[in-house]
N, C-alpha and C positions, 0 to 999 in steps of 0.2 A: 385451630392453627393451620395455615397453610404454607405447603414449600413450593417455590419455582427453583429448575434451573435455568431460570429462560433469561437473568438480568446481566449485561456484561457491560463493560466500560470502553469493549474495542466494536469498532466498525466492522463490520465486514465486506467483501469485495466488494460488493453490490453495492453499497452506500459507500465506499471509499469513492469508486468509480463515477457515483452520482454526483457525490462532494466536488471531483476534477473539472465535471463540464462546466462547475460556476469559475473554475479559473478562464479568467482570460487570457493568459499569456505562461505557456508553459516553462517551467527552472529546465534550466541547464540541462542538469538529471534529477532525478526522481525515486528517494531511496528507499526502500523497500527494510527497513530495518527492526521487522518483528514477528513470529512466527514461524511454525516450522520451514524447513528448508521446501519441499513442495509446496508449500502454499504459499509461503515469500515469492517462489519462483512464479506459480501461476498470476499474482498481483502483478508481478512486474511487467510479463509477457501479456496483460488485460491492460496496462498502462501503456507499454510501448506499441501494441497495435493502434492507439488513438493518433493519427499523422501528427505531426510536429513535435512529440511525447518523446523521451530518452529515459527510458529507467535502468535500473541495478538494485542487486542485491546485495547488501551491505555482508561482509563476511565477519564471523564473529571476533568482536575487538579489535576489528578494523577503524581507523579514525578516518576522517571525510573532511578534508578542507573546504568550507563552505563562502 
């Protein structure tokens, strides 16, 4: 029998980041809505450094009109 903890179902920056460059044409903003609070924040501030990019970090139970 073998165990990994290596399988997860979330992206990490790195591949979030990757995912973006296939956008052509960035949203509005850009919400950041999972994770602890530092690493929401670093997601967001790797997103908003990309020129034309506007992120935030959704605060908990905050609704987002879309």
């Amino acid at each position: 029998m073998m165990a990994t903890d290596a399988l997860s179902a979330h992206a990490d920056r790195a591949e979030l980041l990757r995912w973006l460059r296939g956008v052509r044409r960035p949203a509005e903003t850009t919400w950041c809505v999972h994770g602890e609070p530092d690493a929401a924040a670093a997601v967001r501030d790797a997103i908003a450094a990309r020129p034309g990019w506007r992120a935030a970090v959704a605060a908990d139970g905050q609704r987002i009109d879309l």
